[in-house]
N, CA, C and O atoms as CSV, one atom per row, in Angstrom:
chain,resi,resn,atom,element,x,y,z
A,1,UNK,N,N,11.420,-7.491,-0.440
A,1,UNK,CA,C,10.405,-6.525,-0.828
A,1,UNK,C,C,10.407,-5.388,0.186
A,1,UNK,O,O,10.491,-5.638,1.389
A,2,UNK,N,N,10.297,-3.890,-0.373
A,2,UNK,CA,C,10.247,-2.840,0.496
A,2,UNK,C,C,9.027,-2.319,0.474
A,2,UNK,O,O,8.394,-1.954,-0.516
A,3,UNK,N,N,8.604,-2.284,1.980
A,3,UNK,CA,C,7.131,-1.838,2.184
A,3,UNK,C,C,7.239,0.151,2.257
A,3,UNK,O,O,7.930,0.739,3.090
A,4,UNK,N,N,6.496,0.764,1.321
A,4,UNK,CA,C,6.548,2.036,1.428
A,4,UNK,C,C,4.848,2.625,2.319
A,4,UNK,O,O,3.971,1.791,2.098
A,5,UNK,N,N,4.634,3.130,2.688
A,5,UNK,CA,C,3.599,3.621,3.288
A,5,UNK,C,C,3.442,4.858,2.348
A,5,UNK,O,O,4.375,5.378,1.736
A,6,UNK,N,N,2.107,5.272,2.312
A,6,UNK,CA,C,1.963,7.013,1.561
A,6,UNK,C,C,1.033,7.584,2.805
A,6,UNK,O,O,0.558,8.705,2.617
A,7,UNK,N,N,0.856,7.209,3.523
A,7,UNK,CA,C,0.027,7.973,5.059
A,7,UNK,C,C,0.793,8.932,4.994
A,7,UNK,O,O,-0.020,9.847,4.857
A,8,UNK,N,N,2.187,9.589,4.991
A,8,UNK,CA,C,2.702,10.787,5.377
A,8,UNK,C,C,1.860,11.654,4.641
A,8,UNK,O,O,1.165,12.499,5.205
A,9,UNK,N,N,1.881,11.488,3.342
A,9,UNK,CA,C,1.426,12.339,2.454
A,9,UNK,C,C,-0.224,12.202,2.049
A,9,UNK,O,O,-0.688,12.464,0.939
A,10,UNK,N,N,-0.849,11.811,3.017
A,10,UNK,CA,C,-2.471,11.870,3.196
A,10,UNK,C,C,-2.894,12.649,4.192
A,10,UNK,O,O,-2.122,13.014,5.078
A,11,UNK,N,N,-4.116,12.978,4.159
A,11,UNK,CA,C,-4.796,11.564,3.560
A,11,UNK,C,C,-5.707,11.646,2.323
A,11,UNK,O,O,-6.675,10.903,2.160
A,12,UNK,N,N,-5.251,12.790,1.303
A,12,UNK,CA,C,-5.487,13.338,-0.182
A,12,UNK,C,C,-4.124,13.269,-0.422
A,12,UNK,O,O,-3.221,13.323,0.414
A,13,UNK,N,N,-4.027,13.127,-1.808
A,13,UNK,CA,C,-2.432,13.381,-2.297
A,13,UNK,C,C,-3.111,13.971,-3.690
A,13,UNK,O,O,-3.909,13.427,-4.452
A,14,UNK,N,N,-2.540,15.199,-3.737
A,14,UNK,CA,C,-3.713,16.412,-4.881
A,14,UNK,C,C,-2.758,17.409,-5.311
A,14,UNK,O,O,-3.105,18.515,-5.725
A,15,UNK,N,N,-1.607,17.041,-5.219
A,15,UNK,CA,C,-0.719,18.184,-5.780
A,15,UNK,C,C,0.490,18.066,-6.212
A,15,UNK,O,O,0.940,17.193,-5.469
A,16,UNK,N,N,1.580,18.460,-7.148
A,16,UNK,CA,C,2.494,17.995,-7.923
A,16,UNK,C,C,3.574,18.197,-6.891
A,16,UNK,O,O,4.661,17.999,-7.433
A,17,UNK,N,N,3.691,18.478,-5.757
A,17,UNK,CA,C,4.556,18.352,-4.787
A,17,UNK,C,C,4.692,17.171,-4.203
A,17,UNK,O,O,5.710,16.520,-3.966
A,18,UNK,N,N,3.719,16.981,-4.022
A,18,UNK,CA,C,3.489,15.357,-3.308
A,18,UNK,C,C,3.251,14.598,-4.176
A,18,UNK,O,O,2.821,13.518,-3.772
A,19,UNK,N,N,3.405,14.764,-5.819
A,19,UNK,CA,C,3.356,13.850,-6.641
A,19,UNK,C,C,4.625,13.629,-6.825
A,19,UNK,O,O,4.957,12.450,-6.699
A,20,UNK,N,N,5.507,14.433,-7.101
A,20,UNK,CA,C,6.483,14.377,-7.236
A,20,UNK,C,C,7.575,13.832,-6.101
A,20,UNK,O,O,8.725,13.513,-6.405
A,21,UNK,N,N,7.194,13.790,-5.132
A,21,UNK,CA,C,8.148,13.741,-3.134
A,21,UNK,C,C,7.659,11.927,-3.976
A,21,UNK,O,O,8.507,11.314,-4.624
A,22,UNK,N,N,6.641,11.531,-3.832
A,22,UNK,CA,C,6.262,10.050,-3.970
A,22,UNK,C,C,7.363,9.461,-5.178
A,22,UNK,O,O,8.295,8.827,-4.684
A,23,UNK,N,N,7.380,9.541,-6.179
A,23,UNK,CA,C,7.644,9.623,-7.464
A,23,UNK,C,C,9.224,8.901,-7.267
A,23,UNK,O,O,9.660,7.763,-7.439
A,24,UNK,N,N,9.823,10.212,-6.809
A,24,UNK,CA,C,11.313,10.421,-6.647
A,24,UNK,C,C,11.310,8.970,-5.191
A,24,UNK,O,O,12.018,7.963,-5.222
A,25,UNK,N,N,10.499,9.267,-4.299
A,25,UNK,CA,C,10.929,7.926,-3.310
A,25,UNK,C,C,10.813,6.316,-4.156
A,25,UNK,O,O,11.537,5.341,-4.363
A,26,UNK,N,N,9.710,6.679,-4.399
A,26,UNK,CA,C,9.302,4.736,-5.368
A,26,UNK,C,C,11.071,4.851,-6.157
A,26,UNK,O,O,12.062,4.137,-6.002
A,27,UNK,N,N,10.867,5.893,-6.876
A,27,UNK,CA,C,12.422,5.671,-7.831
A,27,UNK,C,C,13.364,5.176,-6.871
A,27,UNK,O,O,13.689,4.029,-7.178
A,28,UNK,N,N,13.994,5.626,-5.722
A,28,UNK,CA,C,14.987,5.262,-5.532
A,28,UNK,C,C,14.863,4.017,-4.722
A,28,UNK,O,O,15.823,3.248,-4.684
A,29,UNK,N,N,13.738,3.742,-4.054
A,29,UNK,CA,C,13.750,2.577,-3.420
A,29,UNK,C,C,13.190,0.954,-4.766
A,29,UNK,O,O,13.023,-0.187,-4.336
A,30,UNK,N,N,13.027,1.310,-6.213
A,30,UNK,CA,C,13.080,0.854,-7.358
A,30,UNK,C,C,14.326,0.625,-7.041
A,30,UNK,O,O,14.699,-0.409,-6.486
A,31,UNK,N,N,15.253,1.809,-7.451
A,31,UNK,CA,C,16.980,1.220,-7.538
A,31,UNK,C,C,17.992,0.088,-6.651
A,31,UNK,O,O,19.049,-0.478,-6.928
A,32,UNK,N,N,16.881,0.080,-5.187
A,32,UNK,CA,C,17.614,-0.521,-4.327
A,32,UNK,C,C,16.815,-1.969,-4.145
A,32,UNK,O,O,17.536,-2.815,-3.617
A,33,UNK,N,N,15.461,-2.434,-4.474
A,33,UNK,CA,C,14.885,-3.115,-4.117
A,33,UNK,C,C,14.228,-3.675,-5.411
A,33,UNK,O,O,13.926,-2.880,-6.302
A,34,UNK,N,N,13.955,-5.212,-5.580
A,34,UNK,CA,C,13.650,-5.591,-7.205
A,34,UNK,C,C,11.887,-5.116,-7.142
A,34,UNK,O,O,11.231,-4.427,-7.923
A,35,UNK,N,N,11.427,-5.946,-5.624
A,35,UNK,CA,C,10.081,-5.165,-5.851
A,35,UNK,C,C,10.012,-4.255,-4.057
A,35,UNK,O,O,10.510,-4.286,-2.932
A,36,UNK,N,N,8.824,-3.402,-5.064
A,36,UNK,CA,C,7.909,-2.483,-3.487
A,36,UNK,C,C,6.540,-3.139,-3.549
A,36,UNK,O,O,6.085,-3.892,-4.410
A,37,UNK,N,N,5.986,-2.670,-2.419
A,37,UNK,CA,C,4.747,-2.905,-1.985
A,37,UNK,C,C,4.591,-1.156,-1.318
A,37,UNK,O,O,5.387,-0.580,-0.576
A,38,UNK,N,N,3.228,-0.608,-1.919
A,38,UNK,CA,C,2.928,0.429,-2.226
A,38,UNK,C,C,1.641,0.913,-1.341
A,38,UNK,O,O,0.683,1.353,-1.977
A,39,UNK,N,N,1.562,0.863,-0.010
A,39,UNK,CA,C,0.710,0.605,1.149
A,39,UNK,C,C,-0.276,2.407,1.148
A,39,UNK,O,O,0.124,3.550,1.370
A,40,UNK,N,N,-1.536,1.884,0.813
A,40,UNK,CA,C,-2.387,3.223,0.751
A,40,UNK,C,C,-3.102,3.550,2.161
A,40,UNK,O,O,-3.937,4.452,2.240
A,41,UNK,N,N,-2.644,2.596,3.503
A,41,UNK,CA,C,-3.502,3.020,4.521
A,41,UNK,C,C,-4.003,4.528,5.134
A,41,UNK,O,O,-3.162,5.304,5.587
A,42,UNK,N,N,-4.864,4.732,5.117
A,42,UNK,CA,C,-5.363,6.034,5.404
A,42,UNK,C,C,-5.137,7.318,4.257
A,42,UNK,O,O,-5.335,8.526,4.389
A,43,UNK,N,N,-4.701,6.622,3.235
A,43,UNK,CA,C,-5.137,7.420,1.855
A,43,UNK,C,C,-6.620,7.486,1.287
A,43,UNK,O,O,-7.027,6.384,0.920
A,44,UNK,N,N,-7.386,8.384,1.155
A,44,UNK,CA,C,-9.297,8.338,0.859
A,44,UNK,C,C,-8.954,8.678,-0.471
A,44,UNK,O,O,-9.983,8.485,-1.120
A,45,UNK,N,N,-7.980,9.116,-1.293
A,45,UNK,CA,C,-8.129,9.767,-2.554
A,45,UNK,C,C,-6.863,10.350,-2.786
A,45,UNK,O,O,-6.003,10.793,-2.025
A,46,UNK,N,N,-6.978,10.212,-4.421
A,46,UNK,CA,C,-5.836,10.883,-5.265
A,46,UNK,C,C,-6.248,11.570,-6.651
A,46,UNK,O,O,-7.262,11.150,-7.208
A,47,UNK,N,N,-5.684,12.363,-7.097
A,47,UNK,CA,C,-6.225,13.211,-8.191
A,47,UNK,C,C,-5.317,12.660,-9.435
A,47,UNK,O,O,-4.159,12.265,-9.298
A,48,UNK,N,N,-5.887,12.691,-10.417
A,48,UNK,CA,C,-5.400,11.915,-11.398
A,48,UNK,C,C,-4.085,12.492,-11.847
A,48,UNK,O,O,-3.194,11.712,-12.183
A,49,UNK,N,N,-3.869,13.924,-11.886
A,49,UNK,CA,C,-2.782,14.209,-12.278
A,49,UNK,C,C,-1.441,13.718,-11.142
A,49,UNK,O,O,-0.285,13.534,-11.521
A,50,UNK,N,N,-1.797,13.607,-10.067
A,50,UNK,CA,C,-0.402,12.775,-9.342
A,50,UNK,C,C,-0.545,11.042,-9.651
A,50,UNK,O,O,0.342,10.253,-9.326
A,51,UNK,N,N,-1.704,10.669,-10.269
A,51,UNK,CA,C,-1.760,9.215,-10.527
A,51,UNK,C,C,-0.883,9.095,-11.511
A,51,UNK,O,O,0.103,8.366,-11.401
A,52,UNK,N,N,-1.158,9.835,-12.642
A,52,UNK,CA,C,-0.209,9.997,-13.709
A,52,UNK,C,C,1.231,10.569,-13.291
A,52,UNK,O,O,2.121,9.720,-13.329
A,53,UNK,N,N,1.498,11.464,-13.019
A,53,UNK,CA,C,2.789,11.991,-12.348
A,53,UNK,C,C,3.393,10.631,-11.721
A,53,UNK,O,O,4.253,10.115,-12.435
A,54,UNK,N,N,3.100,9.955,-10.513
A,54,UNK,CA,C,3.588,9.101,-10.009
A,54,UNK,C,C,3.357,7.616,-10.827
A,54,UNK,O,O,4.396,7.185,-11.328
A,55,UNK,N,N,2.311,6.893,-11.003
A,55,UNK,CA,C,2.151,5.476,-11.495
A,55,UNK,C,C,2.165,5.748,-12.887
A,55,UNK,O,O,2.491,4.652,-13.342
A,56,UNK,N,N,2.034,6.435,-13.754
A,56,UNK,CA,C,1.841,6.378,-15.153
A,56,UNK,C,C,3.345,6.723,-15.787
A,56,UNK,O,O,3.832,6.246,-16.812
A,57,UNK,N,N,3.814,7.498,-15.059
A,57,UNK,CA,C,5.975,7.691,-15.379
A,57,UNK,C,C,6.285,6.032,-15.127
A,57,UNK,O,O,6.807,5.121,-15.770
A,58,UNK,N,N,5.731,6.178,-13.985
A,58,UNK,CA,C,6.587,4.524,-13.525
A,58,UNK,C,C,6.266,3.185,-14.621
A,58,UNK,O,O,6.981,2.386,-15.225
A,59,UNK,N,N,5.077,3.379,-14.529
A,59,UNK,CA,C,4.770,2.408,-16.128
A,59,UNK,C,C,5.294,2.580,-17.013
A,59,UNK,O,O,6.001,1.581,-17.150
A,60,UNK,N,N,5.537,3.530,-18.175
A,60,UNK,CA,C,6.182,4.707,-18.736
A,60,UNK,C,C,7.563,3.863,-18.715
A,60,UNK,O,O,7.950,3.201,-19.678
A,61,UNK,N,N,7.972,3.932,-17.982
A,61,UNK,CA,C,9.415,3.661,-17.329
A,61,UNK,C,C,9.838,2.305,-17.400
A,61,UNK,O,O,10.917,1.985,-17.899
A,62,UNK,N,N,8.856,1.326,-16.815
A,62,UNK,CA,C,9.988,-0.149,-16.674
A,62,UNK,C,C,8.845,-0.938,-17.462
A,62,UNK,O,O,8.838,-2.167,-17.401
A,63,UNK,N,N,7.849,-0.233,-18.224
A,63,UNK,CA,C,6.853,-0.750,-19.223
A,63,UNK,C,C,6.302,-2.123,-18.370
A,63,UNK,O,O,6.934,-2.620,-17.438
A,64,UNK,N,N,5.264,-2.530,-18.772
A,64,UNK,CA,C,3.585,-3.400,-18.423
A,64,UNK,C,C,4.130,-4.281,-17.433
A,64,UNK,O,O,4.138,-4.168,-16.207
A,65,UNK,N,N,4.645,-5.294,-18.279
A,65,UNK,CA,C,5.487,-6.826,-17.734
A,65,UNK,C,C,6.489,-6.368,-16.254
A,65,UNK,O,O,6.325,-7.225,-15.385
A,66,UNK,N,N,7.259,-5.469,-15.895
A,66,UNK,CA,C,7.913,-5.021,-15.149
A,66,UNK,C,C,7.141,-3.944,-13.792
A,66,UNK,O,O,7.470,-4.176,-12.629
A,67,UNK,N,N,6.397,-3.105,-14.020
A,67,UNK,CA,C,5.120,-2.571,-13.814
A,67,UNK,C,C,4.509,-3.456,-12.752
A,67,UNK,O,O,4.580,-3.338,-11.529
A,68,UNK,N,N,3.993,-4.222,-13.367
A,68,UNK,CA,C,3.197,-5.443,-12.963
A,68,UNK,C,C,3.844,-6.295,-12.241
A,68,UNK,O,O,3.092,-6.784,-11.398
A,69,UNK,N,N,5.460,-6.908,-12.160
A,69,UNK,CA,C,5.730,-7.637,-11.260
A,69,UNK,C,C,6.928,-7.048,-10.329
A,69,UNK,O,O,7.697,-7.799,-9.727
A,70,UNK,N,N,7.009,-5.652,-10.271
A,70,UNK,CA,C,7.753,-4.968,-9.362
A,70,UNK,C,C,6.760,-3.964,-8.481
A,70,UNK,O,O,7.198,-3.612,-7.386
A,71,UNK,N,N,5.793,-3.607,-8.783
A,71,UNK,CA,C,4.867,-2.558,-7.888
A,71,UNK,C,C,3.667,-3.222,-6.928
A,71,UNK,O,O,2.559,-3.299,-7.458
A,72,UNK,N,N,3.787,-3.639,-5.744
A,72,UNK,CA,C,2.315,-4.316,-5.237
A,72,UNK,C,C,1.910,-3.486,-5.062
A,72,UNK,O,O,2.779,-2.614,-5.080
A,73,UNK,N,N,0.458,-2.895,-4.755
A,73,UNK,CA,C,-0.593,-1.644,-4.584
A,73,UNK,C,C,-1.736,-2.290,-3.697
A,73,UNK,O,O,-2.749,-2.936,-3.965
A,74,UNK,N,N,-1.031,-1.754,-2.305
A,74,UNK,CA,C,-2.190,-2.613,-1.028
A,74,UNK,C,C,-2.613,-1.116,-0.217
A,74,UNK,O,O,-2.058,-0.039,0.002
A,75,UNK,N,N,-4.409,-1.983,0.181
A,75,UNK,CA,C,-5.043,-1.030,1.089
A,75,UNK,C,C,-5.681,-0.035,-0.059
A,75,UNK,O,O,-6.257,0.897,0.502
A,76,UNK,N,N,-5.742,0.038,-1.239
A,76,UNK,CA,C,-5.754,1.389,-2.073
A,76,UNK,C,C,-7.614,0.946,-2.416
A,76,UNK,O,O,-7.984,-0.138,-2.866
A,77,UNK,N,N,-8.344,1.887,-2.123
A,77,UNK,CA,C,-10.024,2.186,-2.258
A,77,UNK,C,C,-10.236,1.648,-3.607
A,77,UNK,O,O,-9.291,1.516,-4.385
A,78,UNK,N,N,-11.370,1.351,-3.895
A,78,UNK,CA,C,-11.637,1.428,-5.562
A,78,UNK,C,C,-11.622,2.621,-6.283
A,78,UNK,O,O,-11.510,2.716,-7.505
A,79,UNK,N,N,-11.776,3.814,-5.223
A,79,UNK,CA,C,-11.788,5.035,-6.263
A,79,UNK,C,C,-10.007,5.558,-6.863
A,79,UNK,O,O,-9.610,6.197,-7.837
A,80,UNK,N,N,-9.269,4.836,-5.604
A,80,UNK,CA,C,-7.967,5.296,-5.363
A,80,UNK,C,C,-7.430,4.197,-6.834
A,80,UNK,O,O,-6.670,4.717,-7.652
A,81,UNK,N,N,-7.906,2.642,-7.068
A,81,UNK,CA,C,-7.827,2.445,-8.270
A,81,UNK,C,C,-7.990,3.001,-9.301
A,81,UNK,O,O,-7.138,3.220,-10.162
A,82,UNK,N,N,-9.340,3.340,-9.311
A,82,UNK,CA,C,-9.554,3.356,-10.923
A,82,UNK,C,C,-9.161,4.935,-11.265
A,82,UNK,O,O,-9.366,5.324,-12.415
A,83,UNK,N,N,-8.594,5.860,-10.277
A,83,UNK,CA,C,-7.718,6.783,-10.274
A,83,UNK,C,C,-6.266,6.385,-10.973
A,83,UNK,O,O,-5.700,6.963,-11.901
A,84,UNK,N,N,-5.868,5.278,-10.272
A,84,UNK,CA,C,-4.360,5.285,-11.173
A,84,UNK,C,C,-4.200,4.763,-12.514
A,84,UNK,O,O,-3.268,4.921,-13.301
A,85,UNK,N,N,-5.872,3.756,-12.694
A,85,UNK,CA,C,-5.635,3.514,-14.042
A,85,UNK,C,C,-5.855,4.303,-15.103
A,85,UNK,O,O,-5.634,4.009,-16.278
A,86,UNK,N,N,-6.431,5.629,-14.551
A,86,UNK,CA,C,-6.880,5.829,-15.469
A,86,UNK,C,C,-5.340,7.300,-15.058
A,86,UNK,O,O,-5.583,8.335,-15.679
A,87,UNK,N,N,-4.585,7.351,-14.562
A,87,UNK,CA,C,-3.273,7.864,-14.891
A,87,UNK,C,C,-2.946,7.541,-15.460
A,87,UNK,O,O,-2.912,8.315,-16.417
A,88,UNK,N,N,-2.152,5.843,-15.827
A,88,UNK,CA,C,-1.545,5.350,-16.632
A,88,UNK,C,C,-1.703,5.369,-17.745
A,88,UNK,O,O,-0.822,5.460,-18.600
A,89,UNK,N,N,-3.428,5.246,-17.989
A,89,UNK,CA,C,-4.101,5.524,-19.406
A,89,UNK,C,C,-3.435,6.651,-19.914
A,89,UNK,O,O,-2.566,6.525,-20.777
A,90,UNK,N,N,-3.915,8.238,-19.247
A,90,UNK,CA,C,-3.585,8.902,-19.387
A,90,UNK,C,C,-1.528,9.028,-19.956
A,90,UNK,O,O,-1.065,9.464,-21.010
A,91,UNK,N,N,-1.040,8.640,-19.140
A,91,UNK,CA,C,0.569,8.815,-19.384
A,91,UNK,C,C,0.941,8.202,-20.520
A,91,UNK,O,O,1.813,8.586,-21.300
A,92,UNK,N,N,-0.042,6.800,-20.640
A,92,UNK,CA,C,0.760,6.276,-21.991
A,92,UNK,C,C,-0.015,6.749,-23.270
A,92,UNK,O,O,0.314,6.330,-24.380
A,93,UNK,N,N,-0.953,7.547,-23.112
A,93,UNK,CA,C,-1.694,7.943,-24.487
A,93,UNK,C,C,-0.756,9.278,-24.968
A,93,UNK,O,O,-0.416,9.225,-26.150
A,94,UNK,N,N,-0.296,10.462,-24.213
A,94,UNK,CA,C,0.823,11.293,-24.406
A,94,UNK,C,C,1.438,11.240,-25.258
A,94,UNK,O,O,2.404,11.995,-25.370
């Protein structure tokens, strides 16, 4: 399992630059590793459009069952949750 940190890119992540820098890293460390662990320390918040940009492609992508047993999501607030679910919502209603 590959531990990714998102502290570089905090401690807001609010913009399609840094939705996208995240996005493209999970992808390639996806290609090299069966699962990540997705470490939010010192992240306070995310805006839904990089929730979607980043976690809702990725769902999108290796669909629920795969999703679910390749992505761990540690340290992440309740707001920083119900932020990505409601990306994913968002990505798969599209």
């Amino acid at each position: 399992m590959k531990v990714i940190s998102l502290n570089p890119y905090g401690p807001i992540i609010s913009n399609e630059t840094q939705g996208a820098g995240i996005h493209r890293l999970l992808c390639e460390e996806l290609s090299k590793n069966d699962i990540i662990e997705v470490q939010f320390n010192g992240i306070v918040a995310m805006v839904t459009l990089c929730a979607k940009q980043i976690f809702g492609q990725l769902y999108k992508d290796l669909g629920a069952a795969e999703f679910k047993r390749r992505i761990k999501l540690t340290n992440a607030n309740e707001d920083i949750k119900a932020v990505i679910i409601e990306g994913i919502t968002n990505a798969i209603s599209n």
